[in-house]
C-alpha positions as CSV (number, residue, x, y, z in Angstrom):
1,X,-17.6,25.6,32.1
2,X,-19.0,26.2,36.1
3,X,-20.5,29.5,34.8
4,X,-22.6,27.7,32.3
5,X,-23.0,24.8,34.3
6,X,-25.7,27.1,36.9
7,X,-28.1,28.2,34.7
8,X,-28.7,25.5,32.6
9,X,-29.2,23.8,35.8
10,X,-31.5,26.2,37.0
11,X,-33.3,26.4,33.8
12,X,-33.9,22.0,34.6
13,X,-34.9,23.0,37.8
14,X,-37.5,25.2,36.8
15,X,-38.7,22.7,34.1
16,X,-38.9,20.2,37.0
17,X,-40.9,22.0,39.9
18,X,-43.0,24.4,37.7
19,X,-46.2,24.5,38.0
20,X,-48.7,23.4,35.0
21,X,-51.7,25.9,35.8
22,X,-53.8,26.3,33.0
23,X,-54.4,30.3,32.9
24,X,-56.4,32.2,30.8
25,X,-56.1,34.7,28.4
26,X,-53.3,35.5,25.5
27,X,-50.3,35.9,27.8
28,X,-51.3,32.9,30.1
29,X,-50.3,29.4,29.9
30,X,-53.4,28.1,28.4
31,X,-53.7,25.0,26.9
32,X,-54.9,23.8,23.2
33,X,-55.0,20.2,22.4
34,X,-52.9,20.0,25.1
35,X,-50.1,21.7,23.6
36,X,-48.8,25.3,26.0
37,X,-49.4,28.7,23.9
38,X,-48.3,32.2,24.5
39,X,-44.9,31.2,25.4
40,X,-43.4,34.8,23.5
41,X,-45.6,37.4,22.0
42,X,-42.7,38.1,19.2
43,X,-41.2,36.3,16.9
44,X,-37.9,38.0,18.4
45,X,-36.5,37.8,21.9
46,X,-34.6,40.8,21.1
47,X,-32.1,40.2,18.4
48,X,-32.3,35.8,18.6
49,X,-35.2,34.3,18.0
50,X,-37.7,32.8,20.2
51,X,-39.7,29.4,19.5
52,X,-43.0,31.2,18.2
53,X,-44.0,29.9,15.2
54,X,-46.5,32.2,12.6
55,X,-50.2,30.6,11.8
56,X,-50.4,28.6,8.7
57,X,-51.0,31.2,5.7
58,X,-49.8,33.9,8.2
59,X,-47.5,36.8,7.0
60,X,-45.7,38.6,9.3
61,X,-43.7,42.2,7.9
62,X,-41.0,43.1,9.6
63,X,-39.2,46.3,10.0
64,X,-36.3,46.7,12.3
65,X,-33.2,49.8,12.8
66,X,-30.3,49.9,14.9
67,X,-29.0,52.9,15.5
68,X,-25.5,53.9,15.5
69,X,-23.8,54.1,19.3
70,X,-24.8,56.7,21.8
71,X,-21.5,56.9,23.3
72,X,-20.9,59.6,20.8
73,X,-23.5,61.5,22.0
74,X,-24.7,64.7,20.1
75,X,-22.4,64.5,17.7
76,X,-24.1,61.5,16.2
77,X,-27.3,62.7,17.7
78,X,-26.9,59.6,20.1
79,X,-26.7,57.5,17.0
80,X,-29.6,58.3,15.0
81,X,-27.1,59.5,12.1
82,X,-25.8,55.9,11.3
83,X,-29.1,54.0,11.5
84,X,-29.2,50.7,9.9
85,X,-32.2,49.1,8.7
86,X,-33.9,45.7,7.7
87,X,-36.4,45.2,5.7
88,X,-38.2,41.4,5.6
89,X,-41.0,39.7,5.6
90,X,-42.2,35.6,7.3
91,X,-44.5,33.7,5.9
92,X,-45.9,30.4,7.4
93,X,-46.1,27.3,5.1
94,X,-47.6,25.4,7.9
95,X,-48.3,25.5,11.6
96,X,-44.9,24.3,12.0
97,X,-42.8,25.6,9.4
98,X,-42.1,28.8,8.1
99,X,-39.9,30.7,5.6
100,X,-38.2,34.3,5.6
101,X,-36.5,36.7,3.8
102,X,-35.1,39.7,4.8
103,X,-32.8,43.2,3.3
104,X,-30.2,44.9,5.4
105,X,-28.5,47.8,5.0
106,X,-25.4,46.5,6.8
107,X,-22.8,44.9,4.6
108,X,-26.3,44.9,1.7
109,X,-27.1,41.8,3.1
110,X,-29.8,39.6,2.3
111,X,-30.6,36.6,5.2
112,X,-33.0,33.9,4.1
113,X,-34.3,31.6,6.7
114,X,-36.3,28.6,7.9
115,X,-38.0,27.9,10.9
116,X,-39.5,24.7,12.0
117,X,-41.2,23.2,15.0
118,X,-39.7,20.1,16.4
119,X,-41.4,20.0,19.7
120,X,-43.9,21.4,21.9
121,X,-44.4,22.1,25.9
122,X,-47.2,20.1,27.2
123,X,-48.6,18.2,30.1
124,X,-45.7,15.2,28.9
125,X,-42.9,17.2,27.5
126,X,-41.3,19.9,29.4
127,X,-40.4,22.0,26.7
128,X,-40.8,23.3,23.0
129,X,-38.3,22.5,20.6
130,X,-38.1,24.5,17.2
131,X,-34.8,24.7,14.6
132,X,-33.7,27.7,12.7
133,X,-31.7,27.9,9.8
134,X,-29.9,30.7,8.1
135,X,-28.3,31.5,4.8
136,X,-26.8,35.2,4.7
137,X,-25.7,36.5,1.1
138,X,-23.0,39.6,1.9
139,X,-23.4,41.7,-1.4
140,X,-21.1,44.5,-0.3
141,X,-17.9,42.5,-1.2
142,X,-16.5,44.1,-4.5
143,X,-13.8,42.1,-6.0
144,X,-11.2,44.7,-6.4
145,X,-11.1,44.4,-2.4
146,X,-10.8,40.4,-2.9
147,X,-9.7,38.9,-6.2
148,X,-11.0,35.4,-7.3
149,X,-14.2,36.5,-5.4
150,X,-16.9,33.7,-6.1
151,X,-20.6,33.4,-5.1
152,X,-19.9,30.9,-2.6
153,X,-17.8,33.5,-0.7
154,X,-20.3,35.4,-0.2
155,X,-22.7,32.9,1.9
156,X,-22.1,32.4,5.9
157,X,-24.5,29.4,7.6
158,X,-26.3,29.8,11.0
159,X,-27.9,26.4,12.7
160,X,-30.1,27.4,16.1
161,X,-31.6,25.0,18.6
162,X,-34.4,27.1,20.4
163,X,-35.6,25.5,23.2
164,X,-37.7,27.5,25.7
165,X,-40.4,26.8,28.7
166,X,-43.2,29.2,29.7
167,X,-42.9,28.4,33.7
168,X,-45.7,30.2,34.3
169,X,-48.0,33.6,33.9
170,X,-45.4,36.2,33.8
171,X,-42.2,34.4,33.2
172,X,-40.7,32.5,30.0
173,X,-37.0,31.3,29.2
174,X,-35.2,30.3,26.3
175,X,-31.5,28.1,25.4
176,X,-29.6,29.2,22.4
177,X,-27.3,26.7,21.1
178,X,-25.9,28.3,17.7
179,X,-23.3,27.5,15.1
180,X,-22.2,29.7,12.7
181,X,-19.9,29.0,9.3
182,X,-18.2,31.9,7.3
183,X,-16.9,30.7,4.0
184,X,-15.2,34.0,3.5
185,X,-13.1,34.9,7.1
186,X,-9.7,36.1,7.9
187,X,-7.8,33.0,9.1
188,X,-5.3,35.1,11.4
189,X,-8.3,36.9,13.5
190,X,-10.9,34.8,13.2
191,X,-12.4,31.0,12.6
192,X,-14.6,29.9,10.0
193,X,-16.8,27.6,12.5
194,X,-18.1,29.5,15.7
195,X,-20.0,27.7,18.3
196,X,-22.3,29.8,20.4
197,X,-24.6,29.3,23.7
198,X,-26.6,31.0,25.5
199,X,-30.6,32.2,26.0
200,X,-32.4,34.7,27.5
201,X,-36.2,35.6,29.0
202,X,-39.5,37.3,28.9
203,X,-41.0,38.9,32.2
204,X,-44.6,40.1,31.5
205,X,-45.0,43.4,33.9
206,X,-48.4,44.1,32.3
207,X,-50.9,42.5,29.8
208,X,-49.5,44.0,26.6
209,X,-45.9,45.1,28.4
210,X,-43.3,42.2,28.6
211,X,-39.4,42.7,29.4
212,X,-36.7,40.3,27.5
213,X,-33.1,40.0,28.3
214,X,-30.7,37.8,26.0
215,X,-26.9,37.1,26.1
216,X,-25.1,34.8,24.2
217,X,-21.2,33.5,24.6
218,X,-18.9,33.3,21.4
219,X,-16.5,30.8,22.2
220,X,-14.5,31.3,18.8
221,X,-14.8,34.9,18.5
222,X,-11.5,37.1,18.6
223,X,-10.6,38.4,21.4
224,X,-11.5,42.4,20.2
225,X,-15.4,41.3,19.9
226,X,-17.6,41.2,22.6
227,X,-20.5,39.0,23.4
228,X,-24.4,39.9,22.4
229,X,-25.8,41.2,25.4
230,X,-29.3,42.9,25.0
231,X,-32.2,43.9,26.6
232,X,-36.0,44.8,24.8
233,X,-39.6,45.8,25.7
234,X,-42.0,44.4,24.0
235,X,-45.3,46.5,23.5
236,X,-48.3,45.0,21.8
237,X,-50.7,47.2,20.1
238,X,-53.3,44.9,18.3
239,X,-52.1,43.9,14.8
240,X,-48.6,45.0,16.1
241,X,-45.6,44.2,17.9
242,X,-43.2,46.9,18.5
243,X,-40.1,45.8,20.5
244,X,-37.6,48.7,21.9
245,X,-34.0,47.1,22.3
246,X,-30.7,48.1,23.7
247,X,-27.6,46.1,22.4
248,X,-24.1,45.9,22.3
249,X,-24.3,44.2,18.8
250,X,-25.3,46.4,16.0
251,X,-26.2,43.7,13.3
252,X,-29.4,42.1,12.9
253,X,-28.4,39.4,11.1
254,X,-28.0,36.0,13.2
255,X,-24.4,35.7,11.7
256,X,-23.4,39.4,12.7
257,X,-25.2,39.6,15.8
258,X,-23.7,36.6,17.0
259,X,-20.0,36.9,15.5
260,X,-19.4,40.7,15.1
261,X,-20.6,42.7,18.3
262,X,-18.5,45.5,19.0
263,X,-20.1,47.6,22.0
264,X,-19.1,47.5,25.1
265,X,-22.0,48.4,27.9
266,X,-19.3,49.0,30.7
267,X,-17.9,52.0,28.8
268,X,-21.5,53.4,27.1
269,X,-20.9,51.8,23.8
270,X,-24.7,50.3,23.0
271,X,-26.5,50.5,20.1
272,X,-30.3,51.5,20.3
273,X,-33.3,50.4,17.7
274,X,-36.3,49.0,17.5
275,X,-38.0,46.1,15.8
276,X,-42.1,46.4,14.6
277,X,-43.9,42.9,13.6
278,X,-47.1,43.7,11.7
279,X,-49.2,40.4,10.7
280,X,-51.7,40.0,7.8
């Protein structure tokens, strides 16, 4: 546990000693009624989710691919040949809750979601809070492959804690507690509960130009998956957010991301893709 131990101490630290400059514009750590703004410019960190919430009567439509691996190289055409793609769109009921639903090609899955705000960063409270919940419906299981298949079978559960803290201009961090439930799992490879932790950041290199890294650590997982490492730019272009990613975890649900990655960066197994917010 050392190796978790350090930075969730560092990430206190920083909440401790940080300073509460009030700076101006869109990507600065201004204040609104007290409350910190501008903490992520997506909705995304890169595959997890960051505690930006969409305005009331916002809609946000997403469109997100992940390439197949480059490892194969032009074979694949460095993975372009086994793109898959989600489809989805976010509406927000409120200021502080909002509601999602999404199509993926992977495993024809369809991910509904909510997302609420518990808690925000301000002058008293040194972070903001916000929960996530998931419901994933797999429609690619037939039930020649699995006989006495029931609707139920098909559902798997993600609960997410995000809780994040803009420490100043440029930089922004983020803890991931997660916990996933499969009601449909292999019991001799895998467990139905997983338990997850981990986070990730955003370093702003220009105005509209941000870096993210994020990793997360499966404690459950079997031992032939790998844990979500990833790495994104985020570019913003008015209207749009378009977010270029690098990842070891194919899926973009939260369930496969965080149960089923499979690349390995040490031996050039990544996936590439990209993920485009456009709000109305």
């Amino acid at each position: 546990m050392k190796k978790f131990l350090v930075p969730i101490c560092l990430f206190l630290a920083t909440m401790a000693y940080s300073q509460d400059d009030l700076l101006k514009g869109l990507d600065s750590t201004q204040v609104e009624d007290s409350y910190s703004t501008a903490t992520f410019k997506a909705l995304q960190l890169v595959t997890l989710q960051t505690t930006k919430m969409p305005a009331k009567k916002e809609f946000y439509f997403v469109v997100s691919h992940r390439f197949g691996t480059v490892k194969d190289g032009l074979d694949s055409f460095f993975g372009l040949d086994n793109a898959t793609t989600k489809l989805g769109g976010i509406y927000g009921v409120t200021d502080w809750l909002s509601l999602s639903l999404s199509r993926h090609t992977l495993n024809k899955m369809y991910e509904t979601g909510a997302k609420y705000r518990m808690a925000r960063q301000n002058a008293h409270f040194p972070v903001d809070i916000v929960g996530y919940s998931v419901a994933d419906i797999n429609t690619f299981l037939e039930k020649e492959q699995y006989p006495g298949l029931e609707f139920k079978h098909r559902m798997t559960y993600v609960q997410q804690l995000l809780i994040s803290r803009k420490i100043g201009e440029k930089l922004s961090l983020e803890l991931v507690p997660s916990f996933v439930h499969k009601n449909l799992y292999n019991p001799d490879i895998e467990r139905d509960n997983q338990f997850s932790f981990g986070g990730g950041g955003r370093y702003k290199i220009t105005k509209r130009l941000s870096v993210n890294l994020e990793y997360m650590h499966n404690f459950d997982k079997p031992e032939f998956y790998k844990n979500p490492l990833s790495v994104g730019l985020d570019v913003e272009t008015g209207g749009h957010v378009f977010q270029l990613i690098f990842t070891n975890s194919q899926s973009m649900s939260e369930s496969g991301y965080l149960t089923n990655a499979s690349g390995n960066w040490g031996k050039g197994d990544f996936f590439f893709g990209f993920n485009l917010y456009r709000v109305f």
